[in-house]
N, C-alpha and C positions, 0 to 999 in steps of 0.2 A: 781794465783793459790796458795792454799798455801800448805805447806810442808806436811800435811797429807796427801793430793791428791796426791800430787807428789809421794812422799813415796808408796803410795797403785798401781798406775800407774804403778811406777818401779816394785813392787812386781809381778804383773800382765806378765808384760813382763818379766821378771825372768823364771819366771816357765812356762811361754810358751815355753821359750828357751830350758827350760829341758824336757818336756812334748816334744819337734819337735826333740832333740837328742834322744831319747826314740823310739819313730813313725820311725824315721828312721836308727835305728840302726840296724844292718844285722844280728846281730843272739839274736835280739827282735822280729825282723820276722821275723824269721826261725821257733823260740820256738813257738810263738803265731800261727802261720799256722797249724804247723804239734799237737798243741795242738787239734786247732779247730777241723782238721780234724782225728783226734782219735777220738774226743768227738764224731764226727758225724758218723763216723763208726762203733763204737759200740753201738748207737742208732739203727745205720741198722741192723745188726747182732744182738741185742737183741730179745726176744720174745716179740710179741705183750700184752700175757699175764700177762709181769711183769712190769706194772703200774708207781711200788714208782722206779722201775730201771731206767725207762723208765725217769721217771720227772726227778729225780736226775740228768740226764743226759742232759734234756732240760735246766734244771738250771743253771746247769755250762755252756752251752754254751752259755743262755744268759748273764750270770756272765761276762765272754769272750768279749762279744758284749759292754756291761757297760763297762767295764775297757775300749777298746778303745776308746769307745764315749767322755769318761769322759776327755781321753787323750786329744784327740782333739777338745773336748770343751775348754780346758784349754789355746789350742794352738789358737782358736778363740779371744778367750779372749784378749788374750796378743796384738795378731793383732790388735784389736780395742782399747785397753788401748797407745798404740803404735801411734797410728792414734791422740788419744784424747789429749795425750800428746803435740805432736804436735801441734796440734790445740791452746790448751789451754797456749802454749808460748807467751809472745807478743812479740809485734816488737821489744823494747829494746834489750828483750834478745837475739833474732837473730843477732840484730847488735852487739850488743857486743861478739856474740859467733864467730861471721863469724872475727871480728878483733882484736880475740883471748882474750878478756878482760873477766871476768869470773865473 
């Protein structure tokens, strides 16, 4: 493998690491929740007759839905960059990692 793979692999899992502190941090889901459900409440409570209010408000809540998707695509990502990494070791390096030789 060589060091540009390596490099983008790492990166990869990098940012899943931040992208899975993110997802699971307690008041990331607190805000994100009580965001949603504003957004959805005043979709209910709007008139049916105000259109551009009406969108503006589906908009951001799909906005809402992207940003976490995007999160956890991220965190996908890393999973598999993680896996391939591995993969893409060979036996040397194992042996050598496992008897501390670098």
């Amino acid at each position: 493998m060589n060091l540009d793979d390596e490099l983008e692999l790492n990166k990869r899992i990098y940012d899943a690491d931040q992208a899975r502190l993110v997802l699971e941090n307690e008041a990331f889901q607190a805000a994100f929740t009580d965001i949603q459900s504003e957004i959805i409440e005043q979709w209910k409570q709007s008139p049916a007759r105000d259109h551009t209010g009406r969108e503006h408000l589906w908009n951001l809540y799909m906005l809402s839905q992207k940003l976490e998707n995007s999160l956890k695509s991220t965190l996908d990502k890393g999973k598999l960059a993680s896996l391939d990494l591995e993969r893409k070791r060979t036996m040397p390096q194992k042996v050598k990692e496992l008897i501390g030789w670098s």
